[in-house]
C-alpha positions in Angstrom: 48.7 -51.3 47.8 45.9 -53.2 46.4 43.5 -50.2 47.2 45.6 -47.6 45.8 45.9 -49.2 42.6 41.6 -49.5 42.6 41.6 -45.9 42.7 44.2 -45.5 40.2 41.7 -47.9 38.1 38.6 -46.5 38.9 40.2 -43.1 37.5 41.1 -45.1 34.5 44.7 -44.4 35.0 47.9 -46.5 35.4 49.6 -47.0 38.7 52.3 -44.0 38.9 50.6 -41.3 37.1 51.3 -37.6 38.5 49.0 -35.2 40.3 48.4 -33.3 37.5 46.9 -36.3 35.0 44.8 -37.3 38.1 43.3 -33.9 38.4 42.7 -34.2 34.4 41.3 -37.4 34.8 39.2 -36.2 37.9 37.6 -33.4 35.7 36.6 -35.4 32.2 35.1 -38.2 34.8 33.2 -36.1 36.7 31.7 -34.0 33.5 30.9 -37.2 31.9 29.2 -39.0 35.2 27.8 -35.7 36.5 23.8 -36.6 37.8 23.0 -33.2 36.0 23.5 -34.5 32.4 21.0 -37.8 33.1 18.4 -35.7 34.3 15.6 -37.4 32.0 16.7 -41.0 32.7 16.2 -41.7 36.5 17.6 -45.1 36.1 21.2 -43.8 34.6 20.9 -40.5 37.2 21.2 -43.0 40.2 23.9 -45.1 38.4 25.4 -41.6 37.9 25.5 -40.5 41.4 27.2 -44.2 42.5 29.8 -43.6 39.9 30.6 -39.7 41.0 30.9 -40.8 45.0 33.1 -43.5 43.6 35.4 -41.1 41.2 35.7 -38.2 44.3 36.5 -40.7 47.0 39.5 -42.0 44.4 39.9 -38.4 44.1 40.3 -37.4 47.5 42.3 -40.5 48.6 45.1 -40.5 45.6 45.7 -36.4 46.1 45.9 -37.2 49.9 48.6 -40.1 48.5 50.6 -37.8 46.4 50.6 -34.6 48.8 53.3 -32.5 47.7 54.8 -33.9 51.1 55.3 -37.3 49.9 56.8 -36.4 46.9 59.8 -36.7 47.6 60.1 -40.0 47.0 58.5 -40.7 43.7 57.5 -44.2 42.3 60.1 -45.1 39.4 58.0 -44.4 36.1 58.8 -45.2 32.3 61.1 -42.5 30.3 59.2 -39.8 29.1 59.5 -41.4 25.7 58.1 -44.5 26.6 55.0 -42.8 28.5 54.2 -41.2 25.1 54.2 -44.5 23.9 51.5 -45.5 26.2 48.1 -44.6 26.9 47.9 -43.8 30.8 44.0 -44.4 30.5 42.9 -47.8 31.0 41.2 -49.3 27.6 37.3 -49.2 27.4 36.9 -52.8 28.9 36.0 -55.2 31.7 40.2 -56.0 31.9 42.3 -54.1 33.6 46.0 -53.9 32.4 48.3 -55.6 34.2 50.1 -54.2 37.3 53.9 -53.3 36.0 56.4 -56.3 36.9 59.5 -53.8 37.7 60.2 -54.7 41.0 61.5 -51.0 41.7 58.1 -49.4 41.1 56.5 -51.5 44.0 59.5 -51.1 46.1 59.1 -47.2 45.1 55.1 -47.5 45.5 56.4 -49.4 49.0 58.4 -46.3 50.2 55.7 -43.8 49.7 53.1 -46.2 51.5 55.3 -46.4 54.8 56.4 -42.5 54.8 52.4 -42.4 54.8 51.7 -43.9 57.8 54.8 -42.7 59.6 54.1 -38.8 59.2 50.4 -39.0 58.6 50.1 -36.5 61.4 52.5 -34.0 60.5 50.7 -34.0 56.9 47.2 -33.4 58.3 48.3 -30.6 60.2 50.4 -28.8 57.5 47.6 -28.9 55.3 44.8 -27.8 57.6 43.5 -24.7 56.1 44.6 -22.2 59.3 43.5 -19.1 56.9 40.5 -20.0 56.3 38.9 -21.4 59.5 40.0 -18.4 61.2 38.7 -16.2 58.4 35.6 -18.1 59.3 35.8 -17.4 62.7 36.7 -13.3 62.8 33.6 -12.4 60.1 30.8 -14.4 61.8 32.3 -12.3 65.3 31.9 -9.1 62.9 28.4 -10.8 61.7 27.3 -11.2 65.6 28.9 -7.9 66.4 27.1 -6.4 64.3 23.7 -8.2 64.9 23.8 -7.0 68.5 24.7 -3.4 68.2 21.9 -2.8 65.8 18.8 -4.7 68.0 18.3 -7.4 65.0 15.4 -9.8 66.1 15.8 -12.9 67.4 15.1 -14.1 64.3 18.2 -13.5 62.4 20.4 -15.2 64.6 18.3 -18.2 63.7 18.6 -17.3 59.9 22.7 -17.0 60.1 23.0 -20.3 62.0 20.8 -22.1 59.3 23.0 -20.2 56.4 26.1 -21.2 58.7 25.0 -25.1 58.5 23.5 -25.6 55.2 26.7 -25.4 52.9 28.4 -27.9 55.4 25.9 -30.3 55.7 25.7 -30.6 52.1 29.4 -31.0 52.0 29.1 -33.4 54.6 26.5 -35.7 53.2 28.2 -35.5 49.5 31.7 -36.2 51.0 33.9 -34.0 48.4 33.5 -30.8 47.4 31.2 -29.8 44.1 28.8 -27.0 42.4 26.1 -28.3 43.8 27.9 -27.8 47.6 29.1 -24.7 46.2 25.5 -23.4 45.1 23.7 -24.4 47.9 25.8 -22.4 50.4 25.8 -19.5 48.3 22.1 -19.9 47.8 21.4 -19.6 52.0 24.2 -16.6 52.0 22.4 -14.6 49.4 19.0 -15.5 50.8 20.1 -14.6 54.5 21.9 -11.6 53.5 19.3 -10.5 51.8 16.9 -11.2 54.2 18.4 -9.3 57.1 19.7 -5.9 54.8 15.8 -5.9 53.5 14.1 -6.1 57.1 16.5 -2.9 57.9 15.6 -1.3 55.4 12.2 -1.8 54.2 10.3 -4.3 56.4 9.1 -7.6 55.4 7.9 -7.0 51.9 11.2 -5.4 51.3 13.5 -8.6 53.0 11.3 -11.1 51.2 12.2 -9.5 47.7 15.8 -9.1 48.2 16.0 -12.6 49.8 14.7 -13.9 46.7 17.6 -11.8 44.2 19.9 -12.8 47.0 19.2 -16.7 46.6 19.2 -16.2 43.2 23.1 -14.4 42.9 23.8 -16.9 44.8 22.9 -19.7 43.0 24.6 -17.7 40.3 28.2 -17.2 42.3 28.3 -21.2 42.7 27.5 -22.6 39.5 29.4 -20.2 37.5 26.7 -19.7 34.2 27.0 -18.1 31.3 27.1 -14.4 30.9 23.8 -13.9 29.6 22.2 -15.7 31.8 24.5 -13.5 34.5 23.2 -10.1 33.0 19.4 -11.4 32.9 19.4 -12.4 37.0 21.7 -9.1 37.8 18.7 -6.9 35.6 15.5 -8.6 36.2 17.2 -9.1 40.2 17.5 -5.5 40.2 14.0 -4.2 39.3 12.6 -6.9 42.0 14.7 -5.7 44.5 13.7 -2.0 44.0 9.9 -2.9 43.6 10.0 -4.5 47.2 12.0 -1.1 48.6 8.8 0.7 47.5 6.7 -1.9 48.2 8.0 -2.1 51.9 7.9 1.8 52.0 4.3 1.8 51.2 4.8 3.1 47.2 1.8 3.6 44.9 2.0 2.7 41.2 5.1 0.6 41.6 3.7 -1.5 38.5 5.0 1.8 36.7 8.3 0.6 37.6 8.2 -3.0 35.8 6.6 -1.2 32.9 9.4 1.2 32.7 11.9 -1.2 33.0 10.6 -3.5 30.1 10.8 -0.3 27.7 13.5 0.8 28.7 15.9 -2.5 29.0 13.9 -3.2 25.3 15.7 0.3 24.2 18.7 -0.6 25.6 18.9 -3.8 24.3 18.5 -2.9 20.5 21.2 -0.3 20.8 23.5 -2.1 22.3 23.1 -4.7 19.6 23.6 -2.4 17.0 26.7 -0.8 18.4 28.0 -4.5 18.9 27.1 -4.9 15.0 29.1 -2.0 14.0 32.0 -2.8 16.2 32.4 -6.2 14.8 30.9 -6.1 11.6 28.9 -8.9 11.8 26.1 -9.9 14.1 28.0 -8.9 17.7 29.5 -10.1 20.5 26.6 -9.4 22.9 28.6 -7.7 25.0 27.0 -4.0 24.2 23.8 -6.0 24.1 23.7 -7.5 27.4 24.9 -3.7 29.0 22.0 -2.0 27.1 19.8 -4.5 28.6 20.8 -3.9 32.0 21.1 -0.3 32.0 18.4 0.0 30.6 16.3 -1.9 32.6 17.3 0.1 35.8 17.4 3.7 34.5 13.9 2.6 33.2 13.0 1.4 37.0 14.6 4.1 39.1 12.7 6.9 36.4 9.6 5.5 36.6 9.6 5.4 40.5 10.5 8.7 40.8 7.7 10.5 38.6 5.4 8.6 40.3 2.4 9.5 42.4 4.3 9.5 45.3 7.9 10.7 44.0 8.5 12.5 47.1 7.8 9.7 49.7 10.3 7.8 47.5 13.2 9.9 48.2 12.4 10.5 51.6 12.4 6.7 52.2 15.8 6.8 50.5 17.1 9.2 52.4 15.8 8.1 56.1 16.6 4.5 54.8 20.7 5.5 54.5 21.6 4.2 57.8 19.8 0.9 57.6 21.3 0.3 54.5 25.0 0.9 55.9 24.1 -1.3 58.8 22.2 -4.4 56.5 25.2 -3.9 53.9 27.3 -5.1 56.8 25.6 -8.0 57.9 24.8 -8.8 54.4 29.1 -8.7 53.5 29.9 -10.4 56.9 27.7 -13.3 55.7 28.9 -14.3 52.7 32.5 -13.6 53.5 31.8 -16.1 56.3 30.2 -18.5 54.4 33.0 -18.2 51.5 35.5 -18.7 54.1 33.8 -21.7 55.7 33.7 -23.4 52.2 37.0 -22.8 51.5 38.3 -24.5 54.4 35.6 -27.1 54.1 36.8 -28.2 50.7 40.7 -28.9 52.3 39.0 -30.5 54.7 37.1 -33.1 53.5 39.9 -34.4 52.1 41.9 -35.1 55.6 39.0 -35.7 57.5 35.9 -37.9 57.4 32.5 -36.1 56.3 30.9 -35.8 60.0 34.1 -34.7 61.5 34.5 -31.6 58.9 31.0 -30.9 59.6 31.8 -30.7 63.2 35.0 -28.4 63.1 33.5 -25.9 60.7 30.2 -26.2 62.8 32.2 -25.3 66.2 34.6 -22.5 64.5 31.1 -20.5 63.4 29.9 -20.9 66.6 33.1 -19.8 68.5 32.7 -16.4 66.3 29.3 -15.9 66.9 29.6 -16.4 70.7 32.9 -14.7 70.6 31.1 -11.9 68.6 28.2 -11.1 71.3 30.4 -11.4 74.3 32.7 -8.8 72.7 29.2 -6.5 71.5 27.7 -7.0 75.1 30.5 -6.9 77.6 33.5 -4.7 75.5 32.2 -2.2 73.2 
């Protein structure tokens, strides 16, 4: 029990507190040790990074402790009046209080430890995420399915393996689930996606454009920013990704388009800054703003492509480029619902299972579906 009351310790709480006030404590910890916030001070961003693997192994192992299964027999706790009493957060100082002397709440503490061990194995596989992995598995078939029908290179396999690998390996390495897992694997599903959907449609200039908004919407879906920051990447995304359609489809004047969009999203913006003004009578909410801006920006885009030089190529490459887009939006979907799902049951995971050994079953379940996927595509349909 020694160990169980560390990690109660190193979540500066008191032996016997509930699931709930460990998540709470979980959360301020890991805000206040987060590397992120020490990012000028390399000395305190490495002492940060010890303390974070410490706080989400404590994590991990007390949630795993206190599975709704084991529940049912609770440690005896003060009355409720008497935990108001008491702080359950340890005071700010080398001393740790002093391990309660009822003999109970170690017999209690006891109880749960035994039940533990005894149907460990009936907990691990009640809470393996079934769902998920074979969500994983059935849209990385539809990804390979997919993939074969249409004659993708050779290449693209590789790309979806390496999207498939790079959220787990980060979850792997880090040994909890985080942002930063979150954001990387979003990154590679945004970049593949958009990868792949741009080759189909516009060639390489076109796939290395909407790679780039892809990464970045990505990076957007995992860290979760604010909402200006949001309607910036979606605008300025946007303009890039149209400027490498008609780049890839051999377009003249395209720097018409970034032109049009700047006086445009500027037109926009100012309105919609004004109308938030007058709705709220005071400076705005942004709201109107930040739609002004984005509207803006595209109707500036798409108008400036079409009166260009070369209007007409334009909409015939839209028009011929119809089924390449329905077949890239595919791959593109497939992807990131794989790569959602794989993170999903990656973060239950990690908490039943060591860091290699997640790595491994999520590895092998993508693999299945992408094997299953081509077998199905070559010898089936």
């Amino acid at each position: 029990m020694d160990e169980i009351n560390q990690y109660y310790k190193i979540l500066e709480l008191e032996p016997g507190a509930t699931l709930e006030e460990i998540k709470e404590a979980y959360r301020d910890l890991a805000f206040v040790w987060h590397p992120d916030r020490f990012i000028h001070n390399t000395r305190l961003q490495a002492k940060a990074q010890i303390r974070l693997k410490e706080i989400n192994e404590a994590y991990r192992k007390l949630r795993y402790f206190l599975s709704s299964s084991q529940q049912q027999v609770a440690p005896t706790r003060p009355t409720p009046s008497q935990t108001r009493s008491t702080l359950h957060r340890y005071p700010p100082s080398s001393q740790s209080p002093q391990r309660p002397r009822n003999s109970n709440t170690n017999h209690g503490f006891q109880q749960v430890y035994v039940q533990t061990h005894t149907r460990q194995a009936n907990s691990i596989t009640s809470n393996i995420p079934w769902g998920s992995l074979i969500g994983t598995f059935l849209f990385y078939t539809m990804t390979a399915w997919v993939l074969v029908i249409s004659k993708s290179p050779v290449w693209s396999w590789a790309v979806v393996e390496g999207v498939a690998w790079m959220g787990i390996t980060v979850l792997a390495i880090e040994g909890s689930s985080s942002q930063r897992c979150w954001a990387i694997a979003m990154l590679g599903a945004g970049g593949g996606a958009g990868w792949i959907a741009g080759n189909y449609v516009g060639g390489i200039t076109t796939a290395l454009a909407w790679a780039i908004v892809g990464s970045i919407l990505g990076v957007i879906a995992g860290t979760e920013p604010k909402a200006r920051t949001v309607a910036a990447v979606v605008t300025i995304g946007g303009v890039i990704a149209l400027l490498g359609f008609l780049a890839g489809k051999g377009a003249e004047n395209i720097l018409l388009v970034v032109v049009g969009s700047i006086i445009w999203s500027t037109g926009g913006f100012i309105f919609g800054t004004i109308v938030d003004a007058v709705i709220t009578s005071k400076n705005g909410t942004g709201v109107c703003s930040m739609l002004g801006f984005v509207l803006g920006a595209w109707v500036g885009a798409w108008s400036a492509a079409w009166n260009s030089t070369r209007s007409h190529k334009v909409a015939i490459a839209l028009v011929s480029a119809g089924p390449h887009v329905i077949i890239g939006s595919w791959v593109a979907i497939s992807i990131v619902a794989g790569v959602i799902a794989q993170m999903l049951a990656g973060d239950k995971l990690i908490e039943l299972f060591h860091g290699f050994f997640t790595f491994l079953i999520l590895a092998i379940i993508s693999g299945l579906g992408l094997g299953f996927g081509w077998w199905l595509s070559t010898n089936i349909i």
